[in-house]
C-alpha positions in Angstrom: -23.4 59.7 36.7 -23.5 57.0 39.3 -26.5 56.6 41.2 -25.3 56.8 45.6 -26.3 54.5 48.3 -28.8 57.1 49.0 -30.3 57.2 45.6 -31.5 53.7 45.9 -32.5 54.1 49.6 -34.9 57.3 47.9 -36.2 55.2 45.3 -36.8 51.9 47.6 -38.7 54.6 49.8 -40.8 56.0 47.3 -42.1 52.9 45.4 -42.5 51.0 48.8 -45.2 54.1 49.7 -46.6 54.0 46.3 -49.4 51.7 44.3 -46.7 50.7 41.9 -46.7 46.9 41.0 -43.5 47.0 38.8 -40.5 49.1 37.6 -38.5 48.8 34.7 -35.0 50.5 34.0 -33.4 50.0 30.9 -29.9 51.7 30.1 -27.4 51.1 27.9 -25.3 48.8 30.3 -28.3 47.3 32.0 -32.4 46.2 32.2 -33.6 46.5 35.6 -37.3 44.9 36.8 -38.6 45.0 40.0 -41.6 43.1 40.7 -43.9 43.8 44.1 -45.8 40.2 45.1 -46.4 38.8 48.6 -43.3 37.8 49.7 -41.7 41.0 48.6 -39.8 42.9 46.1 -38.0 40.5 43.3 -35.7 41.8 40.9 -34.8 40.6 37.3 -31.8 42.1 35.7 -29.9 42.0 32.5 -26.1 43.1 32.2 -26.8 44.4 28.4 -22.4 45.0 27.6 -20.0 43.0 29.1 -19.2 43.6 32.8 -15.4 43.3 32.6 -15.2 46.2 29.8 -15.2 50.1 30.3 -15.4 52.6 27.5 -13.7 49.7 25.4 -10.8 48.9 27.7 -10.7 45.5 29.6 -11.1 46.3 33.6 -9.1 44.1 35.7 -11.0 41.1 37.0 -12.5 41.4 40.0 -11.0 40.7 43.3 -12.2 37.0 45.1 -12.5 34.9 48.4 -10.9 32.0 46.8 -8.0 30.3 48.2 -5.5 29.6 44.9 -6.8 25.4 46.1 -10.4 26.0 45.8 -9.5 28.4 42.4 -7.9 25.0 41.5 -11.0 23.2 42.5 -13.1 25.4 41.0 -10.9 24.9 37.0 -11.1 20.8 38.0 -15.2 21.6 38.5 -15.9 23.3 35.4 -13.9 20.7 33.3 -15.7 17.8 34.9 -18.9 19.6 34.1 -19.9 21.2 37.7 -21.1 24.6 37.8 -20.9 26.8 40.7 -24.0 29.1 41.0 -22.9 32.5 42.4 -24.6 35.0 44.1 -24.4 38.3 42.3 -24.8 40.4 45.5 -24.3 40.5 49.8 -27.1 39.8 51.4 -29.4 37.2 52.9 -30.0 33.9 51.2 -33.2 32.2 51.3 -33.8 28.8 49.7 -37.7 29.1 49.7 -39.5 31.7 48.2 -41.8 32.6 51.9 -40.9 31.1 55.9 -42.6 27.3 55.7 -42.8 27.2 51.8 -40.7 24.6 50.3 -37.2 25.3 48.8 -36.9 26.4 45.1 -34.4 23.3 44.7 -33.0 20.6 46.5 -30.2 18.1 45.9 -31.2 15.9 42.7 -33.8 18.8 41.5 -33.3 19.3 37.4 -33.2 23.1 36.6 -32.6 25.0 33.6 -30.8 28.2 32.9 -33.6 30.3 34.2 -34.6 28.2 37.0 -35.0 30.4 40.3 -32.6 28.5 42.6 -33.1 31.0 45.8 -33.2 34.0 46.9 -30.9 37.1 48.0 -32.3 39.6 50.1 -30.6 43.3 50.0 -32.0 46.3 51.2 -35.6 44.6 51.6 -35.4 43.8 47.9 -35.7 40.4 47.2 -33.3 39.0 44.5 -34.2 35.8 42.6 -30.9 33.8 41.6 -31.5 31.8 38.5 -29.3 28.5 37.8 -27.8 30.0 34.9 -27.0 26.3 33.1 -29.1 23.1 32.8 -28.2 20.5 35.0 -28.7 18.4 38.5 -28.0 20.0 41.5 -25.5 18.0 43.6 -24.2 20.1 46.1 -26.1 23.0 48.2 -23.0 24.9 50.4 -25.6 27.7 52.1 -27.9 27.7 54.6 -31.3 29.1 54.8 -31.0 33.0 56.3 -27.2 32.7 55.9 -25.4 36.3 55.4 -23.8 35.9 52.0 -20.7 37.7 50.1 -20.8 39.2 46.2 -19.5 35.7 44.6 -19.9 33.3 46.7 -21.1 29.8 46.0 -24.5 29.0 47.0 -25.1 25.8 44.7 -22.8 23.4 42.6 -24.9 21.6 39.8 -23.4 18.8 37.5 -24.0 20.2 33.7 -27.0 18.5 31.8 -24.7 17.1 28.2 -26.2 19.0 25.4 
């Protein structure tokens, strides 16, 4: 069973008129945390099996914006040890964590792996976007409050050697 549009709406409804502080969902395929705090709702969450298999067979690979050049671009990145940093969702991007506070990052800022880098706002939940890999950030390709897509390239950082 899939959980609807709807579903999510009902459950955003009801914490948002409760006293609850945070909410943990743990399945199989996924742990889900969503934390209340000033600025909003964050959420935390774990892909427990791998995305790209159902019930054992490989799915298909999911469908892009990238041009076949910046596909090339992005295979010429990765061996010259640039990461892109993704956002797993649409929404809004924020590069602060309130309006006047600071940005998470900013060209030249170290991070590691689990270094919030900014945030993506869906359905008044706020979504902290971690780094994912150690490294320097060298390139920042978003705005603050720009509309984002599923996938799209926020943040390029150049790979701290091991």
């Amino acid at each position: 069973m899939n959980l609807t549009d709807d579903d999510v709406r009902e459950i955003i409804r009801l914490i948002d008129s409760s006293h609850v502080h945070e909410l943990r969902i743990k399945t199989e395929k996924f742990d889900l945390c969503l934390r209340r705090s000033a600025a909003g709702w964050t959420r935390e969450t774990k892909t427990l099996t791998r995305p790209d298999v159902i019930g054992g067979v490989e799915a298909a690979p999911a469908a892009t914006s990238d041009t076949p050049a910046q596909a090339k671009s992005s295979t010429q990145d990765e061996a010259c040890g640039v990461v892109a940093i993704r956002t797993p969702i649409v929404g809004t991007f924020y590069r602060a964590p309130k309006p006047g506070a600071p940005p998470f990052v900013e060209i030249g800022s170290e991070v590691d792996g689990n270094s919030v880098v900014g945030i993506v706002e869906t359905m008044k939940l706020m979504n902290s976007v971690s780094a994912g890999a150690a490294g320097t950030v060298i390139e920042v390709c978003v705005a603050d409050g720009e509309f984002v897509e599923s996938d799209q390239v926020l943040m390029r950082l150049r790979r701290t050697e091991a």
